[in-house]
C-alpha positions as CSV (number, residue, x, y, z in Angstrom):
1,X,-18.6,-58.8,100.6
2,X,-17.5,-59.3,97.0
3,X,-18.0,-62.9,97.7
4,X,-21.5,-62.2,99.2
5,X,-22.5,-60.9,95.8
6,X,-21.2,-63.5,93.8
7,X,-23.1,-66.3,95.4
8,X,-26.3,-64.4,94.9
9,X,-25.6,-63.4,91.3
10,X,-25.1,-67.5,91.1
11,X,-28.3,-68.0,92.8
12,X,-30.6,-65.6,90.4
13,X,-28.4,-67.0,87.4
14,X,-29.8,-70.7,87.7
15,X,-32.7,-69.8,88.7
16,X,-33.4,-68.2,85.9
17,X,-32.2,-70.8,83.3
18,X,-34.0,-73.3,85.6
19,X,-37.3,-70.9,84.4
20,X,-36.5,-70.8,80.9
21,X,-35.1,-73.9,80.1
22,X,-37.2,-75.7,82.3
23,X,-37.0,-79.9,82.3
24,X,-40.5,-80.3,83.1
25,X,-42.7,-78.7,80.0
26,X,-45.6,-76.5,81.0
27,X,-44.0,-75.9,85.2
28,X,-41.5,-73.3,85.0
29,X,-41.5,-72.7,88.7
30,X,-40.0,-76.2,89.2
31,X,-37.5,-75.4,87.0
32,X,-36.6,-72.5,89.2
33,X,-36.8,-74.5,92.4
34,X,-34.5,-77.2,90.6
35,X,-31.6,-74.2,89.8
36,X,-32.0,-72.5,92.9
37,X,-31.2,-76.2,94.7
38,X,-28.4,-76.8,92.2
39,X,-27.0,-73.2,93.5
40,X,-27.1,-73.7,96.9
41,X,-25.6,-77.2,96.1
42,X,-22.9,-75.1,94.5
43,X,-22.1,-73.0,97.3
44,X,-21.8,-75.9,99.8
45,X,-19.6,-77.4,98.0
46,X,-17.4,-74.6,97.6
47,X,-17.7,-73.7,101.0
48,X,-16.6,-77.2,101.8
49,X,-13.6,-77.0,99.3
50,X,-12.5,-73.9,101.2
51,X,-10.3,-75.8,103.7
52,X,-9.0,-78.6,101.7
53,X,-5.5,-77.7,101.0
54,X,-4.5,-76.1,98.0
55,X,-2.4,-79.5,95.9
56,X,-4.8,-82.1,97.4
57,X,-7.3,-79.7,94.7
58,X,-5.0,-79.9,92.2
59,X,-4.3,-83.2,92.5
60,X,-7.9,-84.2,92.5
61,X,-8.7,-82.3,88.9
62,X,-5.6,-83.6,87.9
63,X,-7.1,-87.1,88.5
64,X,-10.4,-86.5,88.0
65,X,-9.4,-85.1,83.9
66,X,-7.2,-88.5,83.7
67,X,-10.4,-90.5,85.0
68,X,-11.8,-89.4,82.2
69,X,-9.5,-89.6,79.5
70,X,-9.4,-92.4,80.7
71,X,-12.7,-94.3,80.5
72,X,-12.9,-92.3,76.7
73,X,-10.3,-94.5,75.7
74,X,-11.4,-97.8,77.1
75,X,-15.2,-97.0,75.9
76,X,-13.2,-96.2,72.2
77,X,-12.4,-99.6,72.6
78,X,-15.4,-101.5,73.2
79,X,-17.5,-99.6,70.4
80,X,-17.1,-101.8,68.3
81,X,-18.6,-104.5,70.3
82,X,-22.1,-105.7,70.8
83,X,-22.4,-105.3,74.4
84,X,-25.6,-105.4,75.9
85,X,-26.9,-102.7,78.1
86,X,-24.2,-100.6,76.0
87,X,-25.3,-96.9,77.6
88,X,-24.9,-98.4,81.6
89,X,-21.7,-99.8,80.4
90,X,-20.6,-96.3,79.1
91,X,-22.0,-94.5,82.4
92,X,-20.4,-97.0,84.8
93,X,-17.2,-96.6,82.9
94,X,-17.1,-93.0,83.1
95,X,-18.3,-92.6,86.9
96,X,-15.8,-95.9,88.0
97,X,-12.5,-93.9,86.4
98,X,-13.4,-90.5,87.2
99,X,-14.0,-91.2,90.8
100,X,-10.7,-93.3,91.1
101,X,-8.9,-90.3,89.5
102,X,-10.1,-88.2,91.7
103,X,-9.9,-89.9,95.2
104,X,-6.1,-91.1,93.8
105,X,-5.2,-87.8,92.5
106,X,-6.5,-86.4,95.9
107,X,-5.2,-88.5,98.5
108,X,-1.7,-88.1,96.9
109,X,-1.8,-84.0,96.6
110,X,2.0,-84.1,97.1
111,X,3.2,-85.4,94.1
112,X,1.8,-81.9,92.6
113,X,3.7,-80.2,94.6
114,X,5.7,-77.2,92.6
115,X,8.8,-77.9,94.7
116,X,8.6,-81.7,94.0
117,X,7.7,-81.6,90.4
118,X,11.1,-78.9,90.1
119,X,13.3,-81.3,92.2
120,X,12.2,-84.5,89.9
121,X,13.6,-82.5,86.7
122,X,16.7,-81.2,88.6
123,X,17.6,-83.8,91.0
124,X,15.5,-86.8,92.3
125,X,17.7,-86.9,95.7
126,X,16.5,-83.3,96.6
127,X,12.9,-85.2,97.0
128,X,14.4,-86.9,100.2
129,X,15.8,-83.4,101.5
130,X,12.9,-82.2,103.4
131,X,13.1,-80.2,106.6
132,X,10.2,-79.8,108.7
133,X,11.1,-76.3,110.7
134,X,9.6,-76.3,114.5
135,X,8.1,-73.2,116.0
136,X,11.2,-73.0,118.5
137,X,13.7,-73.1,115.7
138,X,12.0,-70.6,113.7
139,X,11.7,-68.2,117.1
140,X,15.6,-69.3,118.0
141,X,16.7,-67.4,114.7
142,X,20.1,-69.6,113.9
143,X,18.5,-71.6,112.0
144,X,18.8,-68.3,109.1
145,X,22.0,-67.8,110.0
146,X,23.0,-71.3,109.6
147,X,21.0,-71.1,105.7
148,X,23.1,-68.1,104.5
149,X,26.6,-70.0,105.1
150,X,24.7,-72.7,102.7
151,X,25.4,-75.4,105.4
152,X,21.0,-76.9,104.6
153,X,20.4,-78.4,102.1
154,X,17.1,-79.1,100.6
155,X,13.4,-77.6,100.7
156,X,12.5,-75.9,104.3
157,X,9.1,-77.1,105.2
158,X,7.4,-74.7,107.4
159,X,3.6,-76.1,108.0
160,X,0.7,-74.0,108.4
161,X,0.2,-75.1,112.0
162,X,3.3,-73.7,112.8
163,X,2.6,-70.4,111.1
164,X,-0.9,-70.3,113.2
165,X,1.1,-71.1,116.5
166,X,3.4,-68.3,115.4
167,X,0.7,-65.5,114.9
168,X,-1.0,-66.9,118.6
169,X,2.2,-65.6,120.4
170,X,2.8,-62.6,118.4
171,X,-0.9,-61.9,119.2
172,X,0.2,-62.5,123.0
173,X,-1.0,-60.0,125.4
174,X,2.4,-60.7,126.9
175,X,5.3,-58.4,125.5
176,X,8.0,-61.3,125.8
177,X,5.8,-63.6,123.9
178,X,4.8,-61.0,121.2
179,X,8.1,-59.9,120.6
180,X,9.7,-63.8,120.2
181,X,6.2,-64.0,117.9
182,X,7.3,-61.2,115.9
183,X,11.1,-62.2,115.7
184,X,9.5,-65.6,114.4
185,X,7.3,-64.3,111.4
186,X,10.6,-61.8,110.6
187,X,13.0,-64.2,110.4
188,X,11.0,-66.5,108.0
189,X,10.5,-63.5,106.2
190,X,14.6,-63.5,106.1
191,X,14.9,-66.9,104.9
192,X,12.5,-66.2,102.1
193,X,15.0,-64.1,101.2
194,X,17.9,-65.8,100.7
195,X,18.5,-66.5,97.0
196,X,20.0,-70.2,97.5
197,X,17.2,-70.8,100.1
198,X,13.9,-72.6,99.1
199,X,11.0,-72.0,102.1
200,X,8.3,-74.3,101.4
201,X,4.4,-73.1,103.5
202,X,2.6,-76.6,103.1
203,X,-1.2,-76.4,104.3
204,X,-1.1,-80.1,105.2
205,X,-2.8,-80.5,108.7
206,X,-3.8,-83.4,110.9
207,X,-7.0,-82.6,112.5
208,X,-6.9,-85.8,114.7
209,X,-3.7,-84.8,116.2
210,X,-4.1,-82.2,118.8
211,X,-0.4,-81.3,119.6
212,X,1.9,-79.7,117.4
213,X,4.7,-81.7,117.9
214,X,3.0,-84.9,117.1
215,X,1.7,-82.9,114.1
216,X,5.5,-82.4,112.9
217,X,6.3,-86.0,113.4
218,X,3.7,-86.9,111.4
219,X,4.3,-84.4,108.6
220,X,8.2,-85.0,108.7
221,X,6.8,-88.9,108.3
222,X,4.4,-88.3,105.4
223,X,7.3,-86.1,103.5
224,X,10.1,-88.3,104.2
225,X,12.4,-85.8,105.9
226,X,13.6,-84.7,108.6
227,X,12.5,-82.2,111.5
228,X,14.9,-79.3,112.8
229,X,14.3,-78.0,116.2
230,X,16.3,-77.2,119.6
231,X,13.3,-78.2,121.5
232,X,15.0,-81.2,123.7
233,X,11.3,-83.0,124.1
234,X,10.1,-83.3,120.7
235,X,13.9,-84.5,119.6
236,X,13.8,-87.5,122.0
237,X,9.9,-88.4,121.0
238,X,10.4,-88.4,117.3
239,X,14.1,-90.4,117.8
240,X,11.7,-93.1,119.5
241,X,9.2,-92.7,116.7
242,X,12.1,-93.4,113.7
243,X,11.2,-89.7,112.7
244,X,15.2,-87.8,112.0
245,X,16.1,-84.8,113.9
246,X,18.6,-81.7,113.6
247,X,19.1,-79.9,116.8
248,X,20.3,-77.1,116.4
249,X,21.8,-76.9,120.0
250,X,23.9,-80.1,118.8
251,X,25.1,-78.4,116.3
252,X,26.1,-75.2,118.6
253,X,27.8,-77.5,121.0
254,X,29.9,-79.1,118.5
255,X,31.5,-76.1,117.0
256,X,32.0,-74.9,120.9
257,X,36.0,-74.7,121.6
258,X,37.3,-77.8,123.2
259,X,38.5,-76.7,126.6
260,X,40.4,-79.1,129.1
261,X,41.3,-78.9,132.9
262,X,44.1,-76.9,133.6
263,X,43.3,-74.2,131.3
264,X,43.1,-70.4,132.0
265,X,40.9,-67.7,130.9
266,X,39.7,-64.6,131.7
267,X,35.7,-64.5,132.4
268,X,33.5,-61.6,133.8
269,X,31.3,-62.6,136.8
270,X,27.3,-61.5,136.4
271,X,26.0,-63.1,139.3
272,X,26.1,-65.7,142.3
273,X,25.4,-68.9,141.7
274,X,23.6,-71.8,143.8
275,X,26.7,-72.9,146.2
276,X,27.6,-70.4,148.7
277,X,30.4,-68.6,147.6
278,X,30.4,-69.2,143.8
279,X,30.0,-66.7,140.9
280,X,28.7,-67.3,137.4
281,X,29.7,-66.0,134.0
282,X,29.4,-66.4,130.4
283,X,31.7,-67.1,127.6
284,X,31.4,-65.3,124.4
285,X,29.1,-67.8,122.5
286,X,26.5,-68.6,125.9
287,X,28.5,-71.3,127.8
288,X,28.1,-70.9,131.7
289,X,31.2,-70.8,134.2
290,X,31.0,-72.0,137.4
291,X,33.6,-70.1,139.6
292,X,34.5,-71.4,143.2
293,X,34.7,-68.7,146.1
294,X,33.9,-65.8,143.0
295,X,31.3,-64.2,144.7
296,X,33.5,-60.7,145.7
297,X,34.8,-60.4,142.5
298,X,30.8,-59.7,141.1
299,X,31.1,-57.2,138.3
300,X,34.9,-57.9,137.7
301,X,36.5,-59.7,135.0
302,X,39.1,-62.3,136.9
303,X,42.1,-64.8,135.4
304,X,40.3,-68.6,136.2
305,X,41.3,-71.9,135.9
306,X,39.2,-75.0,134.5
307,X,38.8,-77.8,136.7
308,X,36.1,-79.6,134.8
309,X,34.1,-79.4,132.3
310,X,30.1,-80.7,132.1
311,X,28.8,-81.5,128.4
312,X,24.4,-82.7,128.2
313,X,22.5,-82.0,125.5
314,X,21.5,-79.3,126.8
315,X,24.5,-77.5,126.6
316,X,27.9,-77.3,128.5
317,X,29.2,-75.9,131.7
318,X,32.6,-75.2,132.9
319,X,34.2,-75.5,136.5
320,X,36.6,-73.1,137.2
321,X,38.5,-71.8,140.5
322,X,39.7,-68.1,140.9
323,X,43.3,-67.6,140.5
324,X,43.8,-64.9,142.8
325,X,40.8,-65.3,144.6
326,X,40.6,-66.5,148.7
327,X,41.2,-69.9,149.8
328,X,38.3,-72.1,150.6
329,X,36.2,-71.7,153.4
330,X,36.4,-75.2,154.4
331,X,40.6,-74.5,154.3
332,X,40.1,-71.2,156.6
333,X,38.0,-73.8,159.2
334,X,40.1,-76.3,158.8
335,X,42.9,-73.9,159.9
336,X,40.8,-72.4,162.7
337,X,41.1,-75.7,163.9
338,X,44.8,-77.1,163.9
339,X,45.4,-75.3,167.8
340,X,42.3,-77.2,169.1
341,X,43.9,-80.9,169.5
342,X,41.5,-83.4,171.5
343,X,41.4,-87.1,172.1
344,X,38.7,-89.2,170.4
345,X,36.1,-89.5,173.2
346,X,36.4,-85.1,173.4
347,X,38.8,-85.0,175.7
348,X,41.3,-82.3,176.5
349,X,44.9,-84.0,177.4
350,X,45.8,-80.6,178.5
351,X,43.3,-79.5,180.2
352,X,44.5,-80.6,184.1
353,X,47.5,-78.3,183.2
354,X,45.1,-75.6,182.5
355,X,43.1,-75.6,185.2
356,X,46.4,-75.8,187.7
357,X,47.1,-72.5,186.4
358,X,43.6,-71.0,186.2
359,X,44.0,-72.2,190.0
360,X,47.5,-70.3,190.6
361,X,46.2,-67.0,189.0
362,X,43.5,-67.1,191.3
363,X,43.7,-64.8,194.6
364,X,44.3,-66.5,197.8
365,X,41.2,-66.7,200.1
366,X,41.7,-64.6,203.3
367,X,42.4,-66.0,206.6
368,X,39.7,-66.9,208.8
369,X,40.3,-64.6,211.7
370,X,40.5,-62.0,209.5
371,X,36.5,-62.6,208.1
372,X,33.9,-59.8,209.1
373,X,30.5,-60.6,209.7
374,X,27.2,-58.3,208.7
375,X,26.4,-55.8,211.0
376,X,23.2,-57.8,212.0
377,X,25.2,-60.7,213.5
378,X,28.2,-58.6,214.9
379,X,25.9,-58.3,218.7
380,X,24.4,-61.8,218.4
381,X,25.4,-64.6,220.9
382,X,26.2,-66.7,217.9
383,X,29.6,-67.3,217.2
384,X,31.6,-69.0,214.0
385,X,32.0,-72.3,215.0
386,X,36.1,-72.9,214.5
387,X,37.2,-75.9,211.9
388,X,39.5,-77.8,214.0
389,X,42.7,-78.2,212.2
């Protein structure tokens, strides 16, 4: 509102020294029109100025005031010359340096940077120690962690686009999101903290670039340093764009424990896994173990043994079999199994043995003299025909 007001008191202010010092004699009302334009001018131009970042200003005036030191010393130099057209001269001078100064001065807003002009007095490597913070890494929280044991060195860039992306999911209508947004924003305000620490918010954007990664690149290009993220995507795009990375989940699996077949260790199973039969844990610092035939012992802590280990980027996992757990169920079928010998073609070489004595357990049909016929065909003149012997 404030604001409001002050463009309005601007307004009435020229137009009113447009009206009384008017530079057309005898038409004050075109004075007027001529200060309210120059106002409105004003205001455009400060409305314009509003989203240029805040050293690219700086280092325009700073160019713009050098511009025209500039063209006062060279036109202290020709004075004493008899130049014709001697005022154009003097104009084009002064309009030629002040507009290099300030398009120079502009385009390299950087150089004015508080954190760069600091570093060039302490130490002119720390300008090459830039680190361009992804919204992951800020979200993933180790990164503050990893700045209080005083392991990163150098200025922690954090852009503005990354701030925005941060208040978008802390703004989430979901409640995971907002709560990862919110454990973002407090953990920069963590690092801020930190004594030895030096956050950097940079309001350098690329409007031409949609995606935020490709945004980072760019930035971590322009500044000369280097981006640190866990995101496995945007490390392999900036490797291929010559753009330095520090993962984070490099760095994690590194420091992991080296662990080698044969091993034992006690793990507490959380849940099944994808084969039938297996069981899945977790070690103390987030690595999965793969348990063979650990499916019973859900909820239990159980004595394992490695039998191979998987390392990716992506993390590590660990094969394991239970100690005291059952044996295979491909063992228990293959024992099923050891009784039930047959010949290639499926075969049985035992089975006319076991159908002579399926025969000799058999009863022994009756004699034939001994058969009774139905009732029906007891009085009938038909007979059983006798099987001659």
């Amino acid at each position: 509102m404030w604001l409001i007001l002050f463009r309005v008191f601007i307004v009435a202010l020229l137009a009113h020294a447009g009206y009384v010092y008017s530079p057309f004699p005898g038409q004050p009302w075109l004075g007027v029109a001529l200060g309210v334009v120059a106002a409105l001018a004003v205001i455009a131009l400060e409305m314009k100025l509003r989203a240029v970042p805040g050293h690219h200003m700086i280092g325009a005036l700073v160019g713009g005031v050098v511009g025209l030191f500039g063209a006062r010393l060279v036109w202290g130099a020709l004075a004493g010359l008899d130049i014709v057209g001697a005022h154009f001269v003097h104009a084009l001078l002064v309009v030629f340096l002040g507009y290099m100064g300030i398009a120079i001065g502009g385009s390299k807003g950087e150089w004015f940077e508080p954190a760069r002009i600091i570093a060039a007095f302490r130490d002119s490597a720390r300008l090459h120690q830039y680190k361009v913070l992804d919204t992951s890494v800020i979200i993933d929280g180790r990164i503050a962690d990893i700045c209080e044991t005083g392991f990163l060195e150098g200025t922690l860039v954090v852009p503005q686009f990354v701030l925005r992306e941060l208040q978008q999911v802390a703004d989430s209508s979901d409640s995971l999101k907002r709560n990862r947004g919110r454990r973002g924003l407090d953990i920069l305000q963590k690092m801020q903290k930190i004594a030895h620490v030096t956050v950097q918010i940079v309001e350098t954007d690329f409007p031409e670039v949609r995606e935020v990664d490709l945004k980072l690149i760019e930035l971590a290009r322009r500044m000369s340093g280097k981006i640190v993220t866990n995101d496995f995507n945007l490390n392999k795009v900036a490797q291929l764009r010559g753009v330095p990375v520090l993962n984070i989940n490099e760095l994690a699996n590194s420091l992991k424990p080296v662990v080698l077949p044969g091993e034992v260790m006690r793990v507490f199973v959380i849940k099944e896994g994808k084969e039938a039969g297996q069981g899945v844990g977790y070690l103390d610092d987030g690595t999965m173990v793969v348990v063979d035939q650990a499916r019973k012992a859900l909820g239990r802590t159980i004595e394992v043994s490695v039998t191979s280990v998987l390392q990716t980027t992506a993390g590590k996992m660990i094969f394991c079999r239970w100690l005291d757990g059952p044996p295979p169920e491909e063992l228990v079928r293959r024992d099923q199994r050891v009784g039930d010998r047959r010949e290639p073609h499926g075969r049985d070489p035992r089975a006319p043995e076991r159908r002579e004595a399926d025969r000799r357990d058999e009863p022994s049909p009756a004699p034939r003299s001994e058969l009774s016929l139905p009732a029906e065909v007891e009085g009938s003149p038909i007979r059983p025909i006798a099987k001659p012997d």
